[in-house]
N, C-alpha and C positions, 0 to 999 in steps of 0.2 A: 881393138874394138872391145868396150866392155859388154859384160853379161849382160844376158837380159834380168837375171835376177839381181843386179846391183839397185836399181831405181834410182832416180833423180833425187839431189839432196833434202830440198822438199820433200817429198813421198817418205823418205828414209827416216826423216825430223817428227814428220807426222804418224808412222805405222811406228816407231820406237815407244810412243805415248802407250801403244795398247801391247805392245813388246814386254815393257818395266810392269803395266798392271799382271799380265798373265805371271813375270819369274815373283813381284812380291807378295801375291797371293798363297807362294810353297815355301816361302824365306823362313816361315817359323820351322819346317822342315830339316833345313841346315844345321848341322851341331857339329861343326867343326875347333878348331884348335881358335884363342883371340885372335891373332894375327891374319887368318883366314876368313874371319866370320867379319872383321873390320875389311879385309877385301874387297869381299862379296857385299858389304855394304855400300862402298864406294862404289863399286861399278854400279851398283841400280841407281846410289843418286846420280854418276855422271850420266846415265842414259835418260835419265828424267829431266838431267840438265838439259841434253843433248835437245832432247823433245821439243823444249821449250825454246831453242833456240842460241842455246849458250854454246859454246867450246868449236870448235872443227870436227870435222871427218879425221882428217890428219893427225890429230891429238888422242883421238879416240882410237883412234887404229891400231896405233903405239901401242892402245890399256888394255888391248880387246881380250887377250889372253887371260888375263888377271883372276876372274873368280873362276875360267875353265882349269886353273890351276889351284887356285882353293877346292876343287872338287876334291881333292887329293886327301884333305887331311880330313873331308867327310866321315864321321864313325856309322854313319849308317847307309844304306845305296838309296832312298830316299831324299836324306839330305845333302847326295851326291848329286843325284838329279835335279833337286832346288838349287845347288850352285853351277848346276851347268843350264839352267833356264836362265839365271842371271849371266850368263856366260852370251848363251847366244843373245838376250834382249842387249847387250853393250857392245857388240857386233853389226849390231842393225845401222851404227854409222857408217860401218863398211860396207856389208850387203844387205840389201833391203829383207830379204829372204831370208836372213836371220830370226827375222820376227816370228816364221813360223815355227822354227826351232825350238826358238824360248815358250812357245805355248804348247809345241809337242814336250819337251821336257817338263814341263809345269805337271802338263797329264802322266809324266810318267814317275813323279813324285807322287801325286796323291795317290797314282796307283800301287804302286810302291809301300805307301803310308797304311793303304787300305785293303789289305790282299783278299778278304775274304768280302767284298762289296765291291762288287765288280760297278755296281750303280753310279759308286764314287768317279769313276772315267767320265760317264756321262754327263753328270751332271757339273763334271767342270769344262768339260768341250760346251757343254750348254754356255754355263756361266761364261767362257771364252769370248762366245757368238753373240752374248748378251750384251758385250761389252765393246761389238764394232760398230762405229759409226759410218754412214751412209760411202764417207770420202774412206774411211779404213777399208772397206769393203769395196770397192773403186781400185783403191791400190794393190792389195791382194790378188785380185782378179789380172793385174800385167804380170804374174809373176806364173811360170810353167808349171804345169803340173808335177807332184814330186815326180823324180827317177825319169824326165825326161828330157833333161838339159842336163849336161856334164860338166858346164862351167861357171858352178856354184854349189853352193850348202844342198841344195834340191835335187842332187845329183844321185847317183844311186847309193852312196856311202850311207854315213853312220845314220843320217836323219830319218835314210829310206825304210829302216827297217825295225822290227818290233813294236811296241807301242807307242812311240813317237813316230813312227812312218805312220800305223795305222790316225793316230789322231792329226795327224797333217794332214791325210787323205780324207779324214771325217770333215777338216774346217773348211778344205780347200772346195769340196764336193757342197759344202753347205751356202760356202760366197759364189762359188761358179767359177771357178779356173777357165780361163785361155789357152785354148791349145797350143801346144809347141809347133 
């Protein structure tokens, strides 16, 4: 049986659209090694592909690892967090739930970026919310609450917790999560 955080490929096609905006919004963030940073570029455009309708799940699934591994050669933790926002938004072909990972990771580069303006979080969980569309909002809302499904990204692991768990809990409390 699949998760309920996978979504239909549809849903997956369309929440990946605002996936790719939230990681390329912290991309200038990223200051890794070239081979890294051409990566992390590839995965945003395959997820914009994705968005739009090009490539497969199955193809994507294969790449999905790709800039969570250019996080690696990130020189700052910042532009660690910018390549793992682009990590989980080229994920979103696998689970749909990924989406919220790449905007918790987005917040947790600016924050990251901006340690002494705590305002910086805010205003990009704003910007985030300013940027979901009525059906974006729609699809978010089938997907559990973090930390309360175990079979997926949403589960109580790495997304649950610090400032990416707290800004997942911020966007998810803002669309209206579906209870588990």
């Amino acid at each position: 049986m699949a998760s309920i955080q996978t979504l239909s490929d549809a849903d997956r096609r369309t929440i990946a659209r605002w996936a790719a905006a939230c990681a390329e919004r912290v991309i200038p963030l990223f200051d890794g090694d070239a081979r890294a940073v051409a990566d992390v570029a590839d995965a945003l455009a395959r997820t914009r592909a994705y968005a739009a309708g090009q490539g497969s799940a199955a193809e994507e699934i294969k790449k999905r690892l790709v800039a969570v591994k250019a996080a690696k050669s990130a020189t700052t933790p910042a532009g660690a967090a910018a390549a793992r926002a682009v990590g989980q938004a080229s994920a979103v072909a696998h689970m749909g739930a990924h989406a919220l990972g790449a905007a918790g990771y987005a917040v947790k580069a600016v924050s990251l970026a901006n340690p002494s303006s705590p305002d910086a979080v805010t205003a990009e969980i704003r910007w985030q919310l300013s940027r979901l569309t009525d059906v974006d909002r729609s699809i978010l809302r089938q997907l559990p609450p973090l930390g309360s499904d175990t079979s997926g990204p949403l589960g109580p692991g790495l997304l649950a917790g610090g400032i990416v768990g707290q800004a997942i809990r911020e966007i998810q409390a803002q669309v209206g999560s579906t209870p588990a």
